[in-house]
C-alpha positions as CSV (number, residue, x, y, z in Angstrom):
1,X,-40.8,41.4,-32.7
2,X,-41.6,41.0,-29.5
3,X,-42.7,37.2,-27.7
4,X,-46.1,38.2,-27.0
5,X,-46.7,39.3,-30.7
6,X,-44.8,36.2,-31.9
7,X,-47.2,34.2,-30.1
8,X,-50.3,36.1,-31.2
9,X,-49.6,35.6,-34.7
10,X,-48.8,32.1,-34.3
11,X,-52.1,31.7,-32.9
12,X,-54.0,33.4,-36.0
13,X,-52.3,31.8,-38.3
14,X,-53.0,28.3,-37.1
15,X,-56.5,29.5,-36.1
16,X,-56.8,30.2,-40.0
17,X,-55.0,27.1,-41.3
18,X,-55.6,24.7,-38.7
19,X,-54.3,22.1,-41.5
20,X,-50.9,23.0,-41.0
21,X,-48.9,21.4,-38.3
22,X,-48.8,22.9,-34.7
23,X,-44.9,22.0,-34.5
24,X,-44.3,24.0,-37.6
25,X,-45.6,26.5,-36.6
26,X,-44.3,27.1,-33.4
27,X,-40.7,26.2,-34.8
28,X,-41.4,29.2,-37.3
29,X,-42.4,31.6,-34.7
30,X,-39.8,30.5,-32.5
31,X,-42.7,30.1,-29.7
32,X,-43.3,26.9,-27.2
33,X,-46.2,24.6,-29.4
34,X,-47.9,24.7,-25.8
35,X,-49.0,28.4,-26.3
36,X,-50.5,28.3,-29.3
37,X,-53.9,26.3,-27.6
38,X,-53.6,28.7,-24.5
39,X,-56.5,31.0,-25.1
40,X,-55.9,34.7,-23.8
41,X,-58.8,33.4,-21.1
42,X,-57.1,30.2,-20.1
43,X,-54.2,32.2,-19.7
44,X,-55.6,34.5,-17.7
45,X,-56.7,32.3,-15.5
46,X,-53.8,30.2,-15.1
47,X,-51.6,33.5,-14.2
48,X,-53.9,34.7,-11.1
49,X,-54.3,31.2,-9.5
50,X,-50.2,31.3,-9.6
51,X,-50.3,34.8,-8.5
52,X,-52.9,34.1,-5.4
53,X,-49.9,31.3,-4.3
54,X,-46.9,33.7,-5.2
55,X,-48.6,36.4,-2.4
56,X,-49.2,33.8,0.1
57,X,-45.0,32.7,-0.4
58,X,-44.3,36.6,-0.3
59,X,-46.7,37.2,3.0
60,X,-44.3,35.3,4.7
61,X,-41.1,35.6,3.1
62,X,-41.5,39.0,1.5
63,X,-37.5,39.4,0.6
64,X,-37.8,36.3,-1.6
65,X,-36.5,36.8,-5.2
66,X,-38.3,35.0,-8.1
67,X,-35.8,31.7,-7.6
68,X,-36.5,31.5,-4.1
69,X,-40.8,31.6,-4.3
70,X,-40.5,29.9,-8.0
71,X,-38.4,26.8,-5.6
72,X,-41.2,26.9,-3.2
73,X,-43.9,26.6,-5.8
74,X,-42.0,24.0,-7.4
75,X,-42.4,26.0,-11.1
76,X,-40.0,27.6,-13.6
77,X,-38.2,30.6,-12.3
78,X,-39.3,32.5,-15.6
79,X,-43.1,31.7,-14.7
80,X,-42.4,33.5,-11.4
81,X,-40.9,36.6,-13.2
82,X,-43.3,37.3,-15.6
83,X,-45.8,37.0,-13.0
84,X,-44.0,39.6,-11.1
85,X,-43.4,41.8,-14.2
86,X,-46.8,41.1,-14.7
87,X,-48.7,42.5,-11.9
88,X,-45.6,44.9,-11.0
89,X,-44.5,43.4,-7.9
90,X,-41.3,43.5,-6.3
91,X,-39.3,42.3,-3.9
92,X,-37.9,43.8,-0.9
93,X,-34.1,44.7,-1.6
94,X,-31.4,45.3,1.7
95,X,-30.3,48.4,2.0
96,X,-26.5,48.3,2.0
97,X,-24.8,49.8,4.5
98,X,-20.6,50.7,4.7
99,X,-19.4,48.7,7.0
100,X,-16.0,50.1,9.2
101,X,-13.3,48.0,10.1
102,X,-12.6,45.9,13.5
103,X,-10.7,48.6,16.4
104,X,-9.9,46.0,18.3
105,X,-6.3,45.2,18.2
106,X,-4.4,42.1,16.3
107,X,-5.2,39.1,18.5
108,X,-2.2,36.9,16.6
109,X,-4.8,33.7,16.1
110,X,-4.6,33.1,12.1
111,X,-7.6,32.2,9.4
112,X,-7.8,28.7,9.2
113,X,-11.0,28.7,7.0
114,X,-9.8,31.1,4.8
115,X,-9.7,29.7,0.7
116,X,-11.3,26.3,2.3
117,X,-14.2,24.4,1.9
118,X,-15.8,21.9,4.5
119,X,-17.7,19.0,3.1
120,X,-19.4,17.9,6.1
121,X,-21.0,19.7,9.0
122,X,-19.8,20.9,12.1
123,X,-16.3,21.1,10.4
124,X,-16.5,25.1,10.6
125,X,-18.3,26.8,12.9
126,X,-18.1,30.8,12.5
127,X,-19.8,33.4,15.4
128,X,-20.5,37.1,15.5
129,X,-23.1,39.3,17.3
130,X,-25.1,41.9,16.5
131,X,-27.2,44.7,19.0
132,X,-31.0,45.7,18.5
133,X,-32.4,48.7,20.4
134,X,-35.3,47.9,21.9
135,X,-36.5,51.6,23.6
136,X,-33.9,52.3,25.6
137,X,-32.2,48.7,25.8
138,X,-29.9,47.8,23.7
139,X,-30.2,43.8,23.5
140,X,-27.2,41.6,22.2
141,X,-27.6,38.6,19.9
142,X,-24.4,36.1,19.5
143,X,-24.9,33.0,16.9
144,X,-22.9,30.4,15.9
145,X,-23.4,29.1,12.3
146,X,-22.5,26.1,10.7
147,X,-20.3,26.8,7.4
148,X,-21.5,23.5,5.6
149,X,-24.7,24.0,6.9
150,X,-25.6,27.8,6.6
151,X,-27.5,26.3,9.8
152,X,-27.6,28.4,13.3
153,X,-26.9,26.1,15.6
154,X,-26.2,28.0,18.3
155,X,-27.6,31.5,19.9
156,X,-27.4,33.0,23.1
157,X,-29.2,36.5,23.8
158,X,-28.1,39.1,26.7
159,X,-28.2,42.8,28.0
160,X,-24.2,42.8,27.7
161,X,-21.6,41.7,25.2
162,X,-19.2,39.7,26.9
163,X,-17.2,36.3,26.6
164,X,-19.8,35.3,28.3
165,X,-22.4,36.2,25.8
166,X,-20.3,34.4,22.9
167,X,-19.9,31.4,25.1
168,X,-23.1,30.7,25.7
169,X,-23.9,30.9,22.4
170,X,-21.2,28.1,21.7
171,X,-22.4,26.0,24.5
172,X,-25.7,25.7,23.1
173,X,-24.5,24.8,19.6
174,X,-22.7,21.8,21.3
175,X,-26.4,20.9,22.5
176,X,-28.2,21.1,19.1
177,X,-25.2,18.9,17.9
178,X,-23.6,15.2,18.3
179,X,-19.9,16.3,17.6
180,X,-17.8,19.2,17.8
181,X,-16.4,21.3,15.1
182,X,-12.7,21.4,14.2
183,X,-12.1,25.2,14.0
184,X,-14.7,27.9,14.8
185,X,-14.6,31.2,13.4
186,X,-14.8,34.6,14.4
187,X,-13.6,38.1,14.2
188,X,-10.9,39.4,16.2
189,X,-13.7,41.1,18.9
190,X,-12.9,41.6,22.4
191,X,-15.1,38.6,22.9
192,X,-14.0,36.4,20.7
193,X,-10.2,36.9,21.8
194,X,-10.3,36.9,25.6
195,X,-8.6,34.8,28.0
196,X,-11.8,33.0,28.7
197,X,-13.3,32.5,25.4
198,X,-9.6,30.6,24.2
199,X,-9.7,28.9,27.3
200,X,-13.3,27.5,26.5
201,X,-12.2,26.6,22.9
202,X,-9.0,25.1,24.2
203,X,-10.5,22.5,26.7
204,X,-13.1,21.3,24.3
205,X,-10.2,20.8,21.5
206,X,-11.5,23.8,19.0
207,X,-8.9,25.9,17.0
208,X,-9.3,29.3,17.2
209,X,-9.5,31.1,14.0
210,X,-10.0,35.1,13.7
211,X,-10.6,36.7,10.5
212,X,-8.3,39.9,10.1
213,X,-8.4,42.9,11.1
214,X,-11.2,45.7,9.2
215,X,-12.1,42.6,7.0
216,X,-15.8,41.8,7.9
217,X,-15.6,40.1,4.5
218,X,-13.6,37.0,5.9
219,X,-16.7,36.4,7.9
220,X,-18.7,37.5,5.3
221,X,-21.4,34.5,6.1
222,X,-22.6,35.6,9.6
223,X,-22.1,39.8,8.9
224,X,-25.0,38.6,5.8
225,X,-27.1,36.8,8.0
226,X,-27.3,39.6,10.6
227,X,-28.1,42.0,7.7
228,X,-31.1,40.1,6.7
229,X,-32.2,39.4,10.3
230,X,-32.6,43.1,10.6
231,X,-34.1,43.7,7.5
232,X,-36.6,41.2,7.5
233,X,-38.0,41.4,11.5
234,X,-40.3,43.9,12.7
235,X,-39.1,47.2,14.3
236,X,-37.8,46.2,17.9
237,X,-40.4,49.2,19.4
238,X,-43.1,47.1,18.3
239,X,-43.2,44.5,20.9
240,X,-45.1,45.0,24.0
241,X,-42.0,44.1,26.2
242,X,-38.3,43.2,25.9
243,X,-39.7,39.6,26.2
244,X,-41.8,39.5,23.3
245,X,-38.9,40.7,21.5
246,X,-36.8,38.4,22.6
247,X,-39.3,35.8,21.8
248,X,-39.6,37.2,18.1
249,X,-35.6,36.5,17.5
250,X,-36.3,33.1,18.5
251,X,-38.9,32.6,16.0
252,X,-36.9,34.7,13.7
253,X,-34.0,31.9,14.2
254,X,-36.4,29.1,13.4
255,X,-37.8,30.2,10.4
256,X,-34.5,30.8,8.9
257,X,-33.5,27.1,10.4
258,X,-36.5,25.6,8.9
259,X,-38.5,27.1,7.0
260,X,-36.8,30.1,4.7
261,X,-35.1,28.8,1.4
262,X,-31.2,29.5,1.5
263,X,-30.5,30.8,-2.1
264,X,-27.1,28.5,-1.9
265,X,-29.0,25.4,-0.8
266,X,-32.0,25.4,-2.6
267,X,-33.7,24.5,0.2
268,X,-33.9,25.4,3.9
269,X,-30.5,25.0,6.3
270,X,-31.7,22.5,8.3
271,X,-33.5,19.8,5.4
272,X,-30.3,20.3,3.8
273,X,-28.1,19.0,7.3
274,X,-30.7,16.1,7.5
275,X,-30.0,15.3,3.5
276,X,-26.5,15.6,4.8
277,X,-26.7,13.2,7.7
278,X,-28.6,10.2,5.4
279,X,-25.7,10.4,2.7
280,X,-23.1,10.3,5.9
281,X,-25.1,7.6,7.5
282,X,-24.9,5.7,4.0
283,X,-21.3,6.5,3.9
284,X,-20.8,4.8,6.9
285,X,-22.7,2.1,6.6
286,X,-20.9,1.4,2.7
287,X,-17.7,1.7,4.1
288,X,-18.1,-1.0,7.0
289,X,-19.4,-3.2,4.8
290,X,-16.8,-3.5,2.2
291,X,-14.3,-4.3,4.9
292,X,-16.0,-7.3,5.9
């Protein structure tokens, strides 16, 4: 027998003996005791004011599964996918794509990162880059990500992928942060393993650490990110200019920073690096106490 026809006759038959007790009947059912009061109408109503806030969640965040908008609401995932079920909605899926290897040749620089996992931030940092085609410019987009974090905390955007591109991109996560990471991450790219980009990393006291070679996997955090990025922005042709585009991976960035859910966090990348920072703070603070 099906939940909804469990419920209905739970309903009727405490309608009809409304001496018996609610408890018992539920527990007979095998229903929740809160649905036998909910009339059909009540119901009803209840489901489209949640459904009006589930498609103001999904207008902006329309790859959102029912965890994700049922986290921003603040209800019970299974609220969210009834509602869905419901009304037939869906959410957006990513198109997967085969992905071929790395022809760049063996730089020799190891993982560090690989089978470890970093308890504070800016312990990890990882970097890739990704191209859109914008007309008939192709535009390159290099981030660097915190691995604690999920947090970009660096970005740099450019007509030409260079060491230049990637550096630029780590010089402006040393901006957005107070220390610097122990090892940052990348994949064994022409960028990543030039002279100038280990030179960079060398001076400011960062190990190098490539993942190898055909194995997007090992850096499988940013190659996901860029896959959603794409997915989830507006087609590149649609902006007036190659500034407005430009402008859009910015926002794009800041969302994701601060406003879209991580699935792994439960809550967006940067709250969670602020929670991070108190309980370090309060660390801290604990430990140079007790040795007084």
């Amino acid at each position: 027998m099906s939940s909804q026809k469990k419920t209905f006759r739970a309903r009727e038959l405490a309608r009809k003996l409304p001496h018996l007790s609610r408890s018992a009947i539920a527990h007979a059912f095998g229903v929740a005791r809160s649905t036998i009061y909910l009339t059909p109408f009540k119901q009803a109503e209840k489901d489209k004011a949640l459904l009006a806030r589930l498609l103001a969640v999904k207008d902006d965040f329309p790859y959102y599964g029912h965890r994700r908008i049922a986290w921003e609401l603040g209800v019970s995932p299974n609220r969210i996918r009834r509602i869905l079920k419901k009304y037939g909605l869906k959410s957006k899926k990513r198109k997967r794509k085969p992905r071929s290897g790395s022809r760049s040749s063996p730089s020799g620089i190891p993982n560090l990162i690989k089978g470890r996992c970093p308890l504070w931030p800016d312990v990890f940092w990882a970097g890739d880059f990704t191209e859109f085609v914008y007309r008939e410019t192709i535009v390159y987009l290099a981030t660097v990500i915190d691995l604690r974090t999920r947090e970009i905390v660096g970005w740099s955007v450019g007509f030409h992928h260079s060491a230049d591109l990637v550096i630029e991109a780590l010089k402006d996560a040393t901006a957005h942060r107070t220390r610097l990471p122990e090892i940052f991450h990348s994949d064994q790219g022409s960028e990543y393993a030039s002279l100038r980009a280990q030179e960079w990393l060398r001076v400011q006291g960062i190990k190098p650490s490539h993942s190898k070679k055909a194995s997007p996997w090992e850096n499988g955090f940013k190659e996901s990110w860029f896959g959603r990025c794409k997915e989830e922005m507006e087609s590149p042709n649609s902006s007036e200019t190659v500034e407005k585009f430009i402008e859009i991976i910015h926002h794009r960035i800041y969302s994701y920073n601060n406003k879209r859910i991580h699935t792994a966090l439960r809550m967006p990348p940067r709250k969670f690096y602020e929670e991070l920072m108190k309980r370090w703070d309060a660390l801290k603070k604990t430990l140079s106490t007790s040795v007084y």
